[in-house]
N, C-alpha and C positions, 0 to 999 in steps of 0.2 A: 252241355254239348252245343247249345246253338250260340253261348258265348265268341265258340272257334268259328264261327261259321263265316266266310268270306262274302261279301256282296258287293257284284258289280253294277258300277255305275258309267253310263255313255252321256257325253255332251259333245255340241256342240255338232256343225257339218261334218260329213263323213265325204273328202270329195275323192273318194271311189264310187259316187254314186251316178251313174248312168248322168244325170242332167250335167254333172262336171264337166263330163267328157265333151262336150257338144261346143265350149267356149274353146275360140277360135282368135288366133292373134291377129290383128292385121285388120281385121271384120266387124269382129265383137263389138259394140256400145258398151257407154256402163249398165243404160237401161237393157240392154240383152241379158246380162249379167245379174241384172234385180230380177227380170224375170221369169230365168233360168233356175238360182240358186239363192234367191234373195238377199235381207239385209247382209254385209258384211260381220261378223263376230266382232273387227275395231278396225278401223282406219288410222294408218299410221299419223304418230303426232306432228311429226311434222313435213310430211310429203303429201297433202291429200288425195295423190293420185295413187296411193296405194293401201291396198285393201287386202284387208286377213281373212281367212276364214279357217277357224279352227276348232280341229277335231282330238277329243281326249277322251280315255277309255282307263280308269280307276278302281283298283279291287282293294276293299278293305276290310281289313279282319276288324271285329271287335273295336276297341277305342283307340286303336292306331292311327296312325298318320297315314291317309290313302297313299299307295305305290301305283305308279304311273305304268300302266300298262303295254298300252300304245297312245301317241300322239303325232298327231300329222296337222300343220300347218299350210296351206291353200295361201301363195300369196299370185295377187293378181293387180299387173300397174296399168297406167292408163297412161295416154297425152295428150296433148294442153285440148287436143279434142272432145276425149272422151273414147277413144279408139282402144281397145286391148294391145300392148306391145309386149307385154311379157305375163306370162303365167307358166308359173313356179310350186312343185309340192316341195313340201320341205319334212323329212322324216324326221321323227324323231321331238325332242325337245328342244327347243331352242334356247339358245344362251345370248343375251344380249349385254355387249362392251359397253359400259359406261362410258363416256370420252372424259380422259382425267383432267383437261384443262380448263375447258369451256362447255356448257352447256348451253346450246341456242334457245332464246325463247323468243317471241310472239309479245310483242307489243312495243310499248313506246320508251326508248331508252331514256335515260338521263345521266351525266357528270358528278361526281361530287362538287363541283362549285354549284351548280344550275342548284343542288339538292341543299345546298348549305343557305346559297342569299337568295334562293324560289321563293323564300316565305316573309321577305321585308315587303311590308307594304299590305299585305294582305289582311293584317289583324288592324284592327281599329282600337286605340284605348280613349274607354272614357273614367274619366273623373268620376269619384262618390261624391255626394255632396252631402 
């Protein structure tokens, strides 16, 4: 019998909770925001002024794959200040679109020619003797 037996499991900010309510657009710091509701759950990859904080709620039977109970997603942006401009719940699960063409990334580009003749000159040969 205790094979069937369901257990749930919570993670994560709950921002139904009383210190949420208090972040204010317009006002708010980020340090208001650490000290109200703490670390962020992740910081989007490539916007760092926006910040997740997310709550998920999991009941699993047995050796199943946990079913997603509830899930609520807290997003909250900043500007180039530090100022709250937007704060956002987002119900539910979130589904995020991969972009089919390009993916931006962070750091130092390079050509294929730069990648092909980057490496003449760099290697030194010596003679066995």
């Amino acid at each position: 019998l205790t094979g069937c037996y369901s257990s749930v499991d919570v993670r994560g900010f709950n921002p139904s909770d009383v210190s949420a309510l208090k972040i204010q657009v317009g006002k708010d710091t980020k340090d208001d925001v650490l000290k109200a509701i703490g670390t962020p759950t992740f910081v989007s990859s490539f916007d760092e002024s926006i910040w997740y904080y997310v709550y998920k709620k999991t009941s699993t039977k047995s050796f199943f794959k946990p079913k997603t109970i509830e899930q609520k997603t807290w997003m909250i942006r900043f500007d180039q200040n530090g100022i709250v401009i937007e704060n956002k719940l987002i119900e539910g699960e979130m589904i995020i679109n991969m972009h089919k063409d390009t993916t931006p990334i962070k750091g130092h580009e390079t050509g294929a020619i730069k990648d092909v003749l980057g490496n003449f000159g760099r290697y030194s040969y010596k003679k066995q003797k």
